[in-house]
FIKENU-388045 format. One record per residue (C-alpha): residue in three letters; residue number from 1; x, y, z. Coordinates in steps of 0.2 Angstrom, whole numbers, padded with zeros to 4 digits, m for minus. Example, Ala and Ser with C-alpha at 12.3 -4.5 7.8 and 13.67 -1.06 7.14 Angstrom:
% residues 2
     r     k      xx      yy      zz
   ALA     1    0062   m0022    0039
   SER     2    0068   m0005    0036
END
This chain:
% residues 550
     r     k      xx      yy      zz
   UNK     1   m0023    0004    0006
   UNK     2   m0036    0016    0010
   UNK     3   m0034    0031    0022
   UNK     4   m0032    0029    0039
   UNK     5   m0029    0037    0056
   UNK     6   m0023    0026    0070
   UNK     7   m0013    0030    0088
   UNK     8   m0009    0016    0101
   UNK     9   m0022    0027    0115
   UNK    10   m0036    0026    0100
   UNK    11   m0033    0009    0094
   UNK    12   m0034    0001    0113
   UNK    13   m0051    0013    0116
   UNK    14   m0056    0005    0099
   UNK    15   m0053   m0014    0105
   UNK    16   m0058   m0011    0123
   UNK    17   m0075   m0004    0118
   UNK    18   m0079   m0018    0106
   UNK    19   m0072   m0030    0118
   UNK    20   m0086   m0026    0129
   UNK    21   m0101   m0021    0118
   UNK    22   m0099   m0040    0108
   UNK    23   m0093   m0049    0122
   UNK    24   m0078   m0059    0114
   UNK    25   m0068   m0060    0130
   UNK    26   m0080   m0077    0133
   UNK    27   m0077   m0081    0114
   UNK    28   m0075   m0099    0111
   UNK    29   m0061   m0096    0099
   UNK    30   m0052   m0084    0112
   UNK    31   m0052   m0068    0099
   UNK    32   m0051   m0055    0113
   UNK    33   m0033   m0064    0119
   UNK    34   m0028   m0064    0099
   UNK    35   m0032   m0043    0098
   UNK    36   m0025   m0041    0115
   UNK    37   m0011   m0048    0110
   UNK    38   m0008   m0042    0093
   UNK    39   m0008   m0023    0098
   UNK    40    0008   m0018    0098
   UNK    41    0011   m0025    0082
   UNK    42    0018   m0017    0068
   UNK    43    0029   m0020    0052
   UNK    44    0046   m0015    0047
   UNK    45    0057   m0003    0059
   UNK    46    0076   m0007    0061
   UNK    47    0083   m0020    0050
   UNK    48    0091   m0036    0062
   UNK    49    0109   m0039    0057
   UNK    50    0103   m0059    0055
   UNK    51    0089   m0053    0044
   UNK    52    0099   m0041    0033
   UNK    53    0109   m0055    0030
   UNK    54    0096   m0067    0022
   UNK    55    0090   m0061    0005
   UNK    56    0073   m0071    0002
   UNK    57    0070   m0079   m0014
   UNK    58    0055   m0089   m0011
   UNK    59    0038   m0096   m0002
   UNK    60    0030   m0111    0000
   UNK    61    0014   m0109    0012
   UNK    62    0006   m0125    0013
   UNK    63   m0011   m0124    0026
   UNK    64   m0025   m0130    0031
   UNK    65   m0040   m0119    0035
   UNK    66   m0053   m0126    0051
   UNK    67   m0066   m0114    0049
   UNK    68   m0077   m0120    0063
   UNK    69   m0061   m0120    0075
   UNK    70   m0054   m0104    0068
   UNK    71   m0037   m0112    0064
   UNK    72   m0024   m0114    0053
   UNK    73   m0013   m0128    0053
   UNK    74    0001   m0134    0040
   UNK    75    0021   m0128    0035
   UNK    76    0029   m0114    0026
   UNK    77    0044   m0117    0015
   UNK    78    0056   m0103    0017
   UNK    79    0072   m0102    0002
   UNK    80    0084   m0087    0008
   UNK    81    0101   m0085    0002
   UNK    82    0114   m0080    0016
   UNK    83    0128   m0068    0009
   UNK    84    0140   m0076    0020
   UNK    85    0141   m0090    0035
   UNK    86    0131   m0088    0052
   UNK    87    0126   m0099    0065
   UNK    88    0110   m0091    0066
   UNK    89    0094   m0088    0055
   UNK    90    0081   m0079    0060
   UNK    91    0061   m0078    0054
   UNK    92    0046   m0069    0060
   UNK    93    0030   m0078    0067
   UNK    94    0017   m0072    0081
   UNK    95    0018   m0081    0096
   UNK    96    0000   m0085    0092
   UNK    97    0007   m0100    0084
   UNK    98    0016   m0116    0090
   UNK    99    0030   m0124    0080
   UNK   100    0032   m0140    0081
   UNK   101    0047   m0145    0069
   UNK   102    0061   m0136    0058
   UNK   103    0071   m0142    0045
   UNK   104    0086   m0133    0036
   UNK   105    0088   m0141    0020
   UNK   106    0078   m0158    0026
   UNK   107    0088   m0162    0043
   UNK   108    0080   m0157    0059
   UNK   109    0087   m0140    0067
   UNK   110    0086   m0133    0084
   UNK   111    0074   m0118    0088
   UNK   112    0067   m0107    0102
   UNK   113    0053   m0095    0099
   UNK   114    0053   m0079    0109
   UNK   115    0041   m0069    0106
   UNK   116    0038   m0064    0089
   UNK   117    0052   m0073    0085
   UNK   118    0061   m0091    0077
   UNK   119    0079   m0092    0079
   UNK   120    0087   m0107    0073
   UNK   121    0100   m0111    0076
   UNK   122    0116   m0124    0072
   UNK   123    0131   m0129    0080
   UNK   124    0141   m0130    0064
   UNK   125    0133   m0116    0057
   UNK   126    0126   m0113    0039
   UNK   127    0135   m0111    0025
   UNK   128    0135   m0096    0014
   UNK   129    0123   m0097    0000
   UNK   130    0104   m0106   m0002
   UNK   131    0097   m0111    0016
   UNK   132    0080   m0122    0016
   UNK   133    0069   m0120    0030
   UNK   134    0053   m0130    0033
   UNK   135    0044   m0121    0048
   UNK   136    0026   m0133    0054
   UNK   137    0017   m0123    0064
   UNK   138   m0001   m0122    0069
   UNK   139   m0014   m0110    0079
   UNK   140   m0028   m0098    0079
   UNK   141   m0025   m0081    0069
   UNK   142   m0027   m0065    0077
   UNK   143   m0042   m0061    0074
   UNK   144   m0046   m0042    0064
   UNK   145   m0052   m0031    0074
   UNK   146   m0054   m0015    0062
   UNK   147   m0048   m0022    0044
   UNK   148   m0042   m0018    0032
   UNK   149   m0032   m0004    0045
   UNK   150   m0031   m0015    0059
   UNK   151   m0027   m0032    0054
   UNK   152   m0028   m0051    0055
   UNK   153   m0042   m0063    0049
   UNK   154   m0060   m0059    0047
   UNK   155   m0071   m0073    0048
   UNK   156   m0090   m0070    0042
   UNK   157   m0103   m0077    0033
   UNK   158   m0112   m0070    0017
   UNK   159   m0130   m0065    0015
   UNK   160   m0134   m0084    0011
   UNK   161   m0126   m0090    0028
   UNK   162   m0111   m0096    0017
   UNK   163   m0093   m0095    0027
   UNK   164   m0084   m0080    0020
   UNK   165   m0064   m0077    0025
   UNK   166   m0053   m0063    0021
   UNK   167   m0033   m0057    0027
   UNK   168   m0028   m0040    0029
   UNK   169   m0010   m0038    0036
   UNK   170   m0003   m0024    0030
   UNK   171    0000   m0016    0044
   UNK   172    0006   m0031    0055
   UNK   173    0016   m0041    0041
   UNK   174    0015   m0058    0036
   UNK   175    0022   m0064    0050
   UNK   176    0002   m0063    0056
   UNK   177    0000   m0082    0047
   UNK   178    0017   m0088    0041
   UNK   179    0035   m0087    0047
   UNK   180    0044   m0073    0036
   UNK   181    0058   m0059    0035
   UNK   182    0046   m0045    0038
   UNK   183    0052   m0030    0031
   UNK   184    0048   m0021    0018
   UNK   185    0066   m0019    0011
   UNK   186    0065   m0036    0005
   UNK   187    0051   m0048   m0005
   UNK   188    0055   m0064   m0013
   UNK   189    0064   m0062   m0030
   UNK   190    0056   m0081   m0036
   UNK   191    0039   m0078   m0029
   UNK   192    0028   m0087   m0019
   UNK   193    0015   m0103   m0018
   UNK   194    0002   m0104   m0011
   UNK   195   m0007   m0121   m0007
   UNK   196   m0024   m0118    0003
   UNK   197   m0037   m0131    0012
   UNK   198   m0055   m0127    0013
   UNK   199   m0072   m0135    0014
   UNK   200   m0073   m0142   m0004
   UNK   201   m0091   m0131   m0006
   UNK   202   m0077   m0115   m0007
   UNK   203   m0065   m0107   m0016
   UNK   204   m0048   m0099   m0013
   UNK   205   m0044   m0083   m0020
   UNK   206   m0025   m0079   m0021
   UNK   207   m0009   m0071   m0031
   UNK   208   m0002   m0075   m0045
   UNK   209   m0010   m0089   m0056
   UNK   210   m0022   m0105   m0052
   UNK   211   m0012   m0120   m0053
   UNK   212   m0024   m0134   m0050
   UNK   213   m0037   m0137   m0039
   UNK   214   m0039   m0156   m0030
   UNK   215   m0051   m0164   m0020
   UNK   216   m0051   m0177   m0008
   UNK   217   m0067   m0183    0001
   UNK   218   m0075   m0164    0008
   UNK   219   m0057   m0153    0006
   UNK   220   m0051   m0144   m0010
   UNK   221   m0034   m0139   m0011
   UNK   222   m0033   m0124   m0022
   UNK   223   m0014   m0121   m0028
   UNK   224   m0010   m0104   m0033
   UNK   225    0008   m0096   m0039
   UNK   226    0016   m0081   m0044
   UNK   227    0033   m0078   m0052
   UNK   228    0033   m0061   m0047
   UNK   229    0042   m0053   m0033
   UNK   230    0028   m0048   m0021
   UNK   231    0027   m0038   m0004
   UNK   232    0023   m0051    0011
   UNK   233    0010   m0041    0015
   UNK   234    0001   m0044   m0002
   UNK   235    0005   m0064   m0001
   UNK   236   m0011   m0070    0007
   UNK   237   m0027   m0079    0001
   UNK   238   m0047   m0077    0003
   UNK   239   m0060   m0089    0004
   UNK   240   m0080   m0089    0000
   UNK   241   m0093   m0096   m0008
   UNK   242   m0087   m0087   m0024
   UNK   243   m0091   m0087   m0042
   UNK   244   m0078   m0083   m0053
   UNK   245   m0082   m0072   m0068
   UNK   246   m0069   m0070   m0080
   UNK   247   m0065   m0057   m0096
   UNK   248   m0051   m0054   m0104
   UNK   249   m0041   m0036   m0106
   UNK   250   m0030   m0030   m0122
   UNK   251   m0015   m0019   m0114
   UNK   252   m0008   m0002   m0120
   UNK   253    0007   m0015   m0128
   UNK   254   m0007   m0028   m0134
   UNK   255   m0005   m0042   m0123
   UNK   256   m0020   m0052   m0120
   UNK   257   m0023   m0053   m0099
   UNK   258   m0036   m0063   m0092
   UNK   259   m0049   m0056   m0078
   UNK   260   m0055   m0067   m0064
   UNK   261   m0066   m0059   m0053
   UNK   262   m0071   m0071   m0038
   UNK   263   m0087   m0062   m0033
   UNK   264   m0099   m0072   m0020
   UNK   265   m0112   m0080   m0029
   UNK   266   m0127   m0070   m0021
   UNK   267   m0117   m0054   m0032
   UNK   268   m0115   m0061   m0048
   UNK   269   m0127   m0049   m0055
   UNK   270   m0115   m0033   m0050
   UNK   271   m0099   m0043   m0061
   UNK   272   m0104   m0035   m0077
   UNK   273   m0102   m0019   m0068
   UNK   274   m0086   m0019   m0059
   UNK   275   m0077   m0029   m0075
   UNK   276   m0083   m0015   m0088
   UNK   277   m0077   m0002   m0073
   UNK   278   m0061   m0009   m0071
   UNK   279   m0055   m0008   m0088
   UNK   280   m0060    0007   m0091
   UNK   281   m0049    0010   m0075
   UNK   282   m0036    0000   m0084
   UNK   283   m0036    0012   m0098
   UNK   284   m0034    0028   m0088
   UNK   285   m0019    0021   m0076
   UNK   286   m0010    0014   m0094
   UNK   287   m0010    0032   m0101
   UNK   288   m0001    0038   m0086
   UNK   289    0009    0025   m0080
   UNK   290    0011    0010   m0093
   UNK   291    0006   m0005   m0095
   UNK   292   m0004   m0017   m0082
   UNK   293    0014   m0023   m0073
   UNK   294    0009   m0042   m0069
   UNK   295    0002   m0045   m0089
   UNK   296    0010   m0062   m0085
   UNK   297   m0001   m0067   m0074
   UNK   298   m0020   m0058   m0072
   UNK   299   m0030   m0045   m0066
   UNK   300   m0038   m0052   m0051
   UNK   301   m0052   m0044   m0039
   UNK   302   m0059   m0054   m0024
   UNK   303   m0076   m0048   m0016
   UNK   304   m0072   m0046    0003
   UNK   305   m0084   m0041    0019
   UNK   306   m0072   m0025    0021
   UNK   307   m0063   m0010    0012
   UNK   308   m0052   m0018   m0001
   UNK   309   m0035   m0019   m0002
   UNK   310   m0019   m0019   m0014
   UNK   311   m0015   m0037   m0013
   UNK   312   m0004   m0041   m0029
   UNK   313   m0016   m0049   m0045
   UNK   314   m0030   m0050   m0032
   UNK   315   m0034   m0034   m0025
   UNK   316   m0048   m0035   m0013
   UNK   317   m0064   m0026   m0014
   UNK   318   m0080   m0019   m0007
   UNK   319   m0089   m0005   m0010
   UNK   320   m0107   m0012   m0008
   UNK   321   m0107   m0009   m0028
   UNK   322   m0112    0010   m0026
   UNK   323   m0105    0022   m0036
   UNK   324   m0102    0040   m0040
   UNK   325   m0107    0049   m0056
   UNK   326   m0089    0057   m0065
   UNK   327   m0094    0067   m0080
   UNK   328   m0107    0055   m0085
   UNK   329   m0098    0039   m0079
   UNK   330   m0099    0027   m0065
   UNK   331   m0082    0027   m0054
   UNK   332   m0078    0018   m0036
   UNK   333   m0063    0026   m0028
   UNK   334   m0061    0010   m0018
   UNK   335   m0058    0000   m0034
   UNK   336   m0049    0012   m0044
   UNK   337   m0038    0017   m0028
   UNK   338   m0033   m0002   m0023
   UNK   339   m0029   m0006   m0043
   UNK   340   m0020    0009   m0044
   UNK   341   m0010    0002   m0029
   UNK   342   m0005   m0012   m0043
   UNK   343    0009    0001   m0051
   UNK   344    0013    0011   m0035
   UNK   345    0016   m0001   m0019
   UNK   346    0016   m0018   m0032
   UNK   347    0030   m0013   m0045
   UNK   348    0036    0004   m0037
   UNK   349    0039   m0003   m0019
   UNK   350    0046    0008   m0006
   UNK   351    0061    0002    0004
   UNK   352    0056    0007    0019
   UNK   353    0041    0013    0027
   UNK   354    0046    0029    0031
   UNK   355    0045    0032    0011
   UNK   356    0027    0025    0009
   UNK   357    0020    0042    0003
   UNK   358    0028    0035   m0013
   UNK   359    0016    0021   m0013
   UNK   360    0000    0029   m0006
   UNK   361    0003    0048   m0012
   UNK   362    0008    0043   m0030
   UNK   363   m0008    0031   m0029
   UNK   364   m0018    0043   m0020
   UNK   365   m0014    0056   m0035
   UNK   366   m0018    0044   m0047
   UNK   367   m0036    0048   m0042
   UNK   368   m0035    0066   m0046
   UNK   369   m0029    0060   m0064
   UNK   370   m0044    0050   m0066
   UNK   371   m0055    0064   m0059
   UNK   372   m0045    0074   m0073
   UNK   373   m0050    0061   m0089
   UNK   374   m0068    0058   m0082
   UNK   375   m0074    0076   m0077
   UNK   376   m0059    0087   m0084
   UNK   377   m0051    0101   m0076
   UNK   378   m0065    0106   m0064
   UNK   379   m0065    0088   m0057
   UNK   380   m0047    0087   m0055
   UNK   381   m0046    0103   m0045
   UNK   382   m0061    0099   m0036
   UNK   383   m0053    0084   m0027
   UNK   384   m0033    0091   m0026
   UNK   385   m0043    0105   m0019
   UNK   386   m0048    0092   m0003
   UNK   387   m0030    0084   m0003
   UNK   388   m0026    0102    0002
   UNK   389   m0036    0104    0014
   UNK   390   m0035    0089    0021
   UNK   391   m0015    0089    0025
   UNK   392   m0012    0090    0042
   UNK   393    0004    0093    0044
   UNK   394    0004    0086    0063
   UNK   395    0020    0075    0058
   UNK   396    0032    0074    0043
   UNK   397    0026    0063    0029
   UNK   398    0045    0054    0029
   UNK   399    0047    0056    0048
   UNK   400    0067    0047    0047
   UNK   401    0072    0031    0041
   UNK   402    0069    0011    0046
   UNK   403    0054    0019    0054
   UNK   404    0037    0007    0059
   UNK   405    0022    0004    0049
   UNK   406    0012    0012    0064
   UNK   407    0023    0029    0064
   UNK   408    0021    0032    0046
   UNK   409    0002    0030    0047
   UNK   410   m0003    0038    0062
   UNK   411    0003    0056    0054
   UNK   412   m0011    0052    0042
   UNK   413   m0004    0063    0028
   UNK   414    0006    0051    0016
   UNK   415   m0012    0049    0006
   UNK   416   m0019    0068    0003
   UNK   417   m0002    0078    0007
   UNK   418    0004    0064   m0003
   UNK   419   m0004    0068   m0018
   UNK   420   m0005    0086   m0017
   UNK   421    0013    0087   m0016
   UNK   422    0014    0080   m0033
   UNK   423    0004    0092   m0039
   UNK   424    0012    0106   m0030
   UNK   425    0028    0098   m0038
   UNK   426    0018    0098   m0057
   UNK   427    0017    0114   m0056
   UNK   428    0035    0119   m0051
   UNK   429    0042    0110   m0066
   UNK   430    0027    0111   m0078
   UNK   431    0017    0094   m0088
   UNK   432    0033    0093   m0102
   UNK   433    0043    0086   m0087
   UNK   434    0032    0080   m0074
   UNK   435    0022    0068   m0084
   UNK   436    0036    0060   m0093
   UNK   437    0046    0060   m0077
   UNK   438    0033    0051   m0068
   UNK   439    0030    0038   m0081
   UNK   440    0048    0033   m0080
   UNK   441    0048    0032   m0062
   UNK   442    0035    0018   m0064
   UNK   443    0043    0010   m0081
   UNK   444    0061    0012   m0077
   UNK   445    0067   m0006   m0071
   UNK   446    0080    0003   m0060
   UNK   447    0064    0009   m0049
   UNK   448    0053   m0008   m0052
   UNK   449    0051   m0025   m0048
   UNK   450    0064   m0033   m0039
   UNK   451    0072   m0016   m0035
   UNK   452    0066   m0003   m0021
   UNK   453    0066    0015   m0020
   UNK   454    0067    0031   m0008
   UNK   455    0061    0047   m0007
   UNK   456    0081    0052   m0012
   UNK   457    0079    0042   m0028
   UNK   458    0061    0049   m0034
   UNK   459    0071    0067   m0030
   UNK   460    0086    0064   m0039
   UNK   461    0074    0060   m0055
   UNK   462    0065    0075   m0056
   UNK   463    0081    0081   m0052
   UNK   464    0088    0075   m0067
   UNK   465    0073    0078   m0078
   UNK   466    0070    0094   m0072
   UNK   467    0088    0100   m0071
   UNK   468    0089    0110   m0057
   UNK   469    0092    0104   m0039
   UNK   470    0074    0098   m0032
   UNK   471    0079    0092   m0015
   UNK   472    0074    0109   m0006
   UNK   473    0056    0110   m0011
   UNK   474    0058    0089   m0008
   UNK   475    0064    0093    0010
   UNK   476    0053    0104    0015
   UNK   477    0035    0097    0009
   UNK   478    0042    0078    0012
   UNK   479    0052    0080    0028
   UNK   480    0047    0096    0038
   UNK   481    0029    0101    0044
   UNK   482    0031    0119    0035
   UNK   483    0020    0127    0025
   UNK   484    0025    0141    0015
   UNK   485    0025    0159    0026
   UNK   486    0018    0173    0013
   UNK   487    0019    0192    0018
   UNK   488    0008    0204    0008
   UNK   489    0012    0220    0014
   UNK   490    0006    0239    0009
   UNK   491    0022    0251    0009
   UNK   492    0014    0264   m0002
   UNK   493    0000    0271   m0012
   UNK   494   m0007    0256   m0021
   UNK   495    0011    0248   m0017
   UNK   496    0013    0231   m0010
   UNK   497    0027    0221   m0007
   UNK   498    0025    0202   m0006
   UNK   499    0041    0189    0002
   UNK   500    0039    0172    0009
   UNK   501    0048    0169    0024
   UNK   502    0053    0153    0022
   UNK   503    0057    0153    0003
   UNK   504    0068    0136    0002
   UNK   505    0071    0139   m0016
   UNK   506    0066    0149   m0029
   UNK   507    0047    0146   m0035
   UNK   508    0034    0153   m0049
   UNK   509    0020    0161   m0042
   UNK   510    0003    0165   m0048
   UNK   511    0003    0184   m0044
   UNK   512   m0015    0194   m0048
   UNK   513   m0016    0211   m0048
   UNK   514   m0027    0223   m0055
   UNK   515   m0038    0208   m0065
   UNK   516   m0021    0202   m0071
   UNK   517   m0012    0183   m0068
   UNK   518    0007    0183   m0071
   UNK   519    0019    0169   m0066
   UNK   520    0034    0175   m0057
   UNK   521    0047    0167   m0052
   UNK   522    0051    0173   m0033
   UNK   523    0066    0172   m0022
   UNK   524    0070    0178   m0004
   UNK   525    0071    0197   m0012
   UNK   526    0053    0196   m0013
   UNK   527    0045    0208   m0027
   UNK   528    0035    0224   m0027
   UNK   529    0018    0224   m0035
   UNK   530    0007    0238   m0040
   UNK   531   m0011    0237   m0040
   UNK   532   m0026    0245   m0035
   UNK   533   m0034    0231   m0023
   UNK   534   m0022    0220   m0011
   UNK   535   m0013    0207   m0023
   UNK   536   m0017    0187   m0023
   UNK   537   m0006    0174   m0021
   UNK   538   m0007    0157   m0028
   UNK   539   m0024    0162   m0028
   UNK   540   m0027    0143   m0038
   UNK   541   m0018    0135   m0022
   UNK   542   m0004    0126   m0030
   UNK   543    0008    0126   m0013
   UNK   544    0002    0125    0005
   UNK   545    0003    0141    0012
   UNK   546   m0001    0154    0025
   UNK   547   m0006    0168    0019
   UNK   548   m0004    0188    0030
   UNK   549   m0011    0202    0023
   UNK   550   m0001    0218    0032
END
C-alpha cells in the first residue's frame, strides 16, 4: 500500500471536516452513519481462541451490486477446517450488514450478530474437520472516506459520466463486505471465487482468472477465481466502464503470462504506456527476486479513481498517467511500488501486522533497486538518502506482537525506515550475501505462499547466510526507536577518539581521515584515529546516527 500517516484524533478531524464541507450527513445513502461507524475499525490484533481454531480453505462470494442504491446484496460460502470439535464458529462481518440466513453444511444454524461479529452456534456441536457455512447477508457498504488509507467503497463516475466502483480494505479487513476470519495469520489455502452482478454495460475487475461472463436481461455476472492463497484484504473486485487491453509477458523461467489491463475506455490511449512500463518493471523485480509469483494465473492492473493498491493479480492503479524521467526512462512509483507488493505482502506474507515492514520496507526497498538499474548509483543513493531522512523513529517499526493494523501504521516508518534498514543491513554483510539471501527469502517455499513469516524468521536467514548472530542489529533498528550515539572527541594534538555509545554489536564503519576512507570494524573500545582535520563517520550515511563532535 502507499505511505500513510494516520491517528484516531486526525482521522475523526478528517471525516468530521468533510462531513460538514460535502454535506453527507443528509446523504440519501446514509454515508456519514457508514464512516461514523466504521472508525474504529481496524484489522488483525489478538487472535480469538474460536478463530484460531478454524483454518480457512476457501471463499465463495456470491453478490449483487445496486449501484443507484449503494448496496450489495447476495452470500458468502465460507469452507474452514476445525482442528478439533466446538459448539461455536465464529466469522467476521460489520454490523453494516443484516444476515438473514446460515447454513452449516446445508442445514439451517442459529446465529446472533453482535457487533462486528457472527457466532453460530449448535447444540450438538460441530465436528472436527470441513465446516460449510453459507452466510446471506445484505446492506450498504461503508463508504471510503480517504482510500486507499482509509477504506470502504468508493463510488464515482468517469469523465464520461459512466458509474465507476473501487474497494480498498486493507486497513479494515474483508470483513468490510463479506463475512470472514480476519486476520492476517490466516488466508485461504484453496483460494477464492468471486461471482459479481453489475449493469451489463460494465465490467468487473478481480483476482485470479475470468471464468465466464453471463447475461441475463441488463445484469452480467462476471465469475472470477484464483487458486492461490490470497490475503482477504486483496480478495475484492472493481467495476467501470473498462476496456480491457491485453499482452502477454515471457518470465525469467520462460512461461508465457497473460496481461489484462482493464483501463476505462475514455484511457485506452495511455495502455501502450503503462503495459510497456510494467514489463520493464517486470524485468527489474525478476532479477532481484525471481519470477512473477502468480505465472498461473496473470498480471492484472485495474484503473481506479484513487492511489493504487497491491490487490493480488489485479493491482490497482492511478497515477493520472504522469511520470518521472529515470536515467532516460519513464517510471511511476505508484505502479512499480504496488507490483512490487506482488512478491512482498502477496507471496511473502507477514504473520502478523506487527511484522508488516517486511511487506512494505522490503517493497519499499525494491524501489531504490530500480532507481539502482534505471539511474545507477547516483539515483539509488539519491532516494535511500530520503528513506533516511524520512524515518521518524516516534514508534518502533515492530511495536510487539498480534498488534492492529492501525498501530502498526500510525508510526509511519515500516515504508522508509523500512527500507533503509535493508540497506543499512546491505552494508553490514556486503552484496555476496545480502542479495542472494534476499532472493531466498522470496523464492524459498518455507517463507512463501501458504506459509507466513516474522521478523525472527527474516533474522535467523541472514543469520544463517551471514554467519554471525544478526539479532542485535535486528533488535535495535526493527524494535527500539535508537539511533546510533557517535562520539568524536579531540584527546590530543591532531588525536581523536571516536566510540558509539550504544554499540549493540560490532559494526564496519566508514572512517575518513586526512582524505583517506577505510572500513573499520568498531566495537565498544572505540578506536583512535590520527588526522589533521576532525574525522567523518559514515560520512555516506549507511546507519542512522547521531553524530557529536567534542
Amino acid at each position: 500500500m502507499k505511505s500513510k500517516t494516520k491517528s484516531s484524533s486526525i482521522k475523526m478531524g478528517i471525516i468530521f471536516m468533510l462531513l460538514m464541507l460535502s454535506g453527507v450527513a443528509k446523504s440519501q445513502h446514509n454515508d456519514d452513519i457508514n464512516s461514523r461507524d466504521i472508525l474504529y475499525l481496524t484489522s488483525g490484533g489478538k487472535l480469538q481462541p474460536l478463530q484460531a481454531n478454524m483454518d480457512i480453505r476457501h471463499y465463495t462470494i456470491s453478490l449483487d451490486v445496486d449501484i443507484a442504491k449503494r448496496s450489495i446484496s447476495g452470500f458468502t460460502e465460507v469452507s474452514l477446517n476445525l482442528a478439533k470439535r466446538s459448539d461455536t464458529l465464529l466469522l467476521d462481518l460489520i454490523h453494516l450488514y443484516k444476515v438473514t440466513q446460515i447454513k452449516v453444511n446445508n442445514k439451517a444454524a442459529s446465529y446472533y450478530q453482535p457487533d462486528d461479529k457472527i457466532f453460530i452456534t449448535s447444540p450438538t456441536g460441530f465436528n472436527e474437520g470441513i465446516q460449510k457455512v453459507w452466510i446471506e447477508y445484505h446492506g450498504i457498504p461503508p463508504v471510503a472516506i480517504r482510500p486507499p488509507w482509509d477504506g470502504g467503497f468508493t463510488w464515482e463516475k468517469d469523465k464520461n459520466g459512466n458509474d465507476w466502483v473501487s474497494i480498498n480494505i486493507q486497513a479494515e479487513g474483508g470483513k468490510m463486505y463479506f463475512p470472514c476470519k480476519d486476520h492476517p495469520s490466516d488466508e485461504p489455502n484453496e483460494g477464492a471465487d468471486l461471482k459479481i452482478s453489475v449493469p451489463a454495460r460494465l465490467k468487473v475487475a478481480g483476482p485470479g482468472l475470468l471464468q465466464n461472463v453471463t447475461t441475463k436481461k441488463n445484469k452480467s455476472t462476471y465469475h472470477w477465481k484464483t487458486n492461490y492463497t490470497i490475503s482477504n484484504y486483496c480478495i475484492l473486485f472493481n467495476i467501470g466502464k473498462y476496456q480491457v487491453i491485453k499482452d502477454e509477458l515471457i518470465t525469467v523461467l520462460g512461461n508465457k503470462v497473460p496481461i489484462e489491463y482493464y483501463v476505462l475506455e475514455v484511457d485506452t490511449m495511455h495502455a501502450k504506456k503503462v503495459i510497456a512500463t510494467k514489463k520493464r518493471d517486470n524485468q527489474i523485480l525478476e532479477k532481484y527476486f525471481g519470477e512473477y509469483p502468480w505465472a498461473k494465473e496473470k498480471i492484472g492492473i485495474a484503473e481506479v479513481p484513487n492511489s493504487g493498491m497491491e490487490h493480488q493479480t489485479m493491482i490497482t492503479f492511478d497515477n493520472k498517467f504522469v511520470y518521472k524521467n529515470i536515467g532516460g526512462q519513464e517510471y511511476s512509483a505508484n505502479l512499480f511500488h504496488e507490483y512490487a507488493h506482488e512478491w512482498w505482502a502477496n507471496k511473502v506474507t507477514n504473520k502478523d501486522w506487527g511484522h508488516m515492514w517486511i511487506q512494505e520496507g522490503i517493497a519499499t526497498y525494491a524501489e531504490a533497486l530500480a532507481m539502482f538499474e534505471l539511474g545507477g548509483e547516483s539515483a539509488y543513493n539519491e532516494i535511500i538518502a530520503g528513506h533516511r531522512k524520512g524515518a521518524r523513529n516516534k514508534f518502533a517499526v515492530v511495536p510487539g506482537e498480534e498488534v492492529t493494523e492501525e498501530e502498526v501504521y500510525s508510526g509511519g516508518d515500516i515504508y522508509g525506515k523500512g527500507s533503509f534498514f535493508m540497506h543499512s543491513l546491505r552494508y553490514l554483510i556486503g552484496d555476496e550475501v545480502f542479495l542472494p539471501t534476499l532472493k531466498t527469502l522470496v523464492t524459498d517455499s518455507k517463507y512463501t505462499y501458504d506459509n507466513f513469516v516474522t521478523t525472527t524468521d527474516v533474522e535467523k536467514l541472514f543469520s544463517s547466510k551471514a554467519g554471525k548472530d544478526l539479532k542485535p542489529f535486528f533488535d535495535f533498528y526493527l524494535r527500539t526507536t535508537q539511533v546510533l550515539d557517535v562520539t568524536i572527541k579531540e584527546i590530543g594534538f591532531q588525536k581523536y577518539q571516536i566510540k558509539v555509545g550504544n554499540l549493540m554489536m560490532p559494526l564496519p564503519f566508514e572512517v575518513t581521515a586526512n582524505d583517506k576512507t577505510s572500513r573499520i570494524v568498531m566495537d565498544n573500545k572505540g578506536l583512535i584515529v590520527n588526522s589533521i582535520l576532525p574525522p567523518q563517520v559514515d560520512a555516506k550515511g549507511f546507519y542512522l546516527k547521531k553524530v557529536t563532535l567534542q
